[in-house]
N, C-alpha and C positions, 0 to 999 in steps of 0.2 A: 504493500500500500504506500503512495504517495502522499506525501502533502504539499499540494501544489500551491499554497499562499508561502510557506518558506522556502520550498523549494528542494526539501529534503526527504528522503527515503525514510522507511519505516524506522530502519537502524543508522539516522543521522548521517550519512555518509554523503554528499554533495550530486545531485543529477547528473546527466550529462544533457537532457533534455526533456522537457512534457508538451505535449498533447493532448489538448481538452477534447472531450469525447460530443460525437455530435457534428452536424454543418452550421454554418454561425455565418450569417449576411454580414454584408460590410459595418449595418446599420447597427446592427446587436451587439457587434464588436465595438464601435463606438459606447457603447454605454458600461461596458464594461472598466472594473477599476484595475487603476493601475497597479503593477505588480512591481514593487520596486527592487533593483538589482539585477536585474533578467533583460534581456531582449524581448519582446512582444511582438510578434508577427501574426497575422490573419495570413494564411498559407491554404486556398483552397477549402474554405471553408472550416480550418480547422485551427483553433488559436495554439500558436508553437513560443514556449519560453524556455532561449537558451541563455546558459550563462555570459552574464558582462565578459569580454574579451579580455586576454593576460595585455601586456604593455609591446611588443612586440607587434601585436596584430596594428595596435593604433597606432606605432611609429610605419609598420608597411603602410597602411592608409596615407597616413602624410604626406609620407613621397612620393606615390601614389598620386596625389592627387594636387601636387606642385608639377611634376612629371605634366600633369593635364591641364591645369590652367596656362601654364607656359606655350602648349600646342591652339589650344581654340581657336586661334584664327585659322590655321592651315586644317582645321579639322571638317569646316565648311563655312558656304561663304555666307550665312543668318548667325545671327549671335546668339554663343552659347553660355551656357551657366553648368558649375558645377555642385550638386547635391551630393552629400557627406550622411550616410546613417541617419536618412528622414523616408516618412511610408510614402509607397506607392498606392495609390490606392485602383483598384481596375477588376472586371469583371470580365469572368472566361466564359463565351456563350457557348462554347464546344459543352464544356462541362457543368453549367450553370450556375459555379460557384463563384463566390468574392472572393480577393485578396487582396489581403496590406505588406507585403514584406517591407522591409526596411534596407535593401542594397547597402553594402561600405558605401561604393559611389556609384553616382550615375549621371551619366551626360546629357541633360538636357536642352529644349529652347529657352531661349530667354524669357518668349513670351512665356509661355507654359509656369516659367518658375515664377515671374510677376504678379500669372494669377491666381498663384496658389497662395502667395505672401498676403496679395489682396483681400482674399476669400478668407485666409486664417484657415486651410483645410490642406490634407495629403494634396501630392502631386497627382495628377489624373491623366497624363498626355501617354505619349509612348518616347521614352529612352531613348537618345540613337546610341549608347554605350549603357552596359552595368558591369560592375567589379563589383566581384565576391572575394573576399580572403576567408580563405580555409582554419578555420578554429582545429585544435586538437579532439573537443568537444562534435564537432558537426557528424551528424552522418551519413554516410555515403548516399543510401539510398533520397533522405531530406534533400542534400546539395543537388543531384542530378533533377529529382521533382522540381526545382526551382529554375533550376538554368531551362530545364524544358517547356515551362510554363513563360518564363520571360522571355524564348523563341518563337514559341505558339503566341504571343502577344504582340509581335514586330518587333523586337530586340535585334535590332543588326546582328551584332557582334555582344557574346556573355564573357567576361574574363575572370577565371579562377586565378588566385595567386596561394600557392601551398609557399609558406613561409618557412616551413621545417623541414622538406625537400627542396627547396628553393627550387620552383616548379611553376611554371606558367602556363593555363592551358587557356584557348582561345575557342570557344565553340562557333558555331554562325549558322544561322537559319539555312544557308544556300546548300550545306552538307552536312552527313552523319557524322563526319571523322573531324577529329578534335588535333588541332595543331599544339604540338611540346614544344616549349622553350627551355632551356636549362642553362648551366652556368657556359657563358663566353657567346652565347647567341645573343641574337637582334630582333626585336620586335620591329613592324615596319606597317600591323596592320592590326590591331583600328588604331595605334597610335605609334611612335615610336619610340623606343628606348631600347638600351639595353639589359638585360637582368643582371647583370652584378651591378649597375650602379642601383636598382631597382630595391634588391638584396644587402646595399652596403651600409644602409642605413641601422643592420643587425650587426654588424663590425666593430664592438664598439672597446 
């Protein structure tokens, strides 16, 4: 037995994740309270609380996501905005369920992001990038559900970054097979950089 207000197992020992039982509208999820310390995602109908991230994960983000502001202009010619670990909010009519995940990053439009600031609500557009880093925590089967939910949603291009393989994988709507990057390669697509400078930020 779980107790999913602390977060802990029968015998105190820390999760590695929970899964509220049941399909839950985007709407329902909104009324619910927050759970403090945990990640909160509406995941297909189903509300997912993983644990807050170690310090690692939030130094890849950074670079990450300096990496990306530095490129925007050459990434297309409307102006883009980058979102940091804020909800998506969108509905999958294949499946008829809602979801909120909350992406590390995601590239969005300008306008998109304006009127979400405006509104005071989730993001609602479609991403032309999302970046996932890989928790120790995550699991397999979760992370793939996701990247293929945010491909089935027009997600150009999904990027997993595994911080503890120093592992980059690049998914894309246009095929099944998933592009590796590792130590001394170049990324060149949906952005550029290299993974060790990407990685060097754990260097310390």
């Amino acid at each position: 037995m779980r107790d999913r207000t602390l977060g802990l197992r029968a015998d105190n020992k820390p999760m590695a994740s929970v899964t509220a039982p049941g399909v839950m509208t985007a709407d329902e999820y909104e009324r619910l309270d927050e759970v403090l310390g945990f990640r909160d995602e509406l995941i297909e109908g189903e509300r997912v609380l993983s644990p807050n991230a170690v310090f690692p994960h939030a130094a890849i983000i950074k670079q990450l996501e300096k990496v990306l502001e530095n490129q925007l202009p050459h990434l297309s010619s409307e102006p883009l905005y980058v979102a940091r670990e804020t909800g998506w909010r969108f509905h999958n009519p294949a499946s008829g369920t809602d979801s909120i995940p909350g992406p590390d990053l995601m590239v969005i439009r300008d306008d998109d992001a304006r009127r979400a600031i405006k509104n005071r609500r989730w993001f609602e557009g479609v991403p032309l990038l999302v970046i996932e880093v890989i928790s120790p925590s995550d699991r397999k089967a979760r992370r793939l559900q996701k990247v293929g939910l945010y491909l089935d949603m027009g997600v150009p291009h999904v990027v997993e970054v595994d911080y503890k393989k120093r592992l980059i994988l690049v998914h894309t709507a246009e095929t099944d097979s998933v592009a590796l990057y590792q130590k001394g390669d170049e990324l060149s697509v949906p952005f550029r950089a290299a993974v060790d400078e990407i990685f060097a930020v754990l260097d310390c």
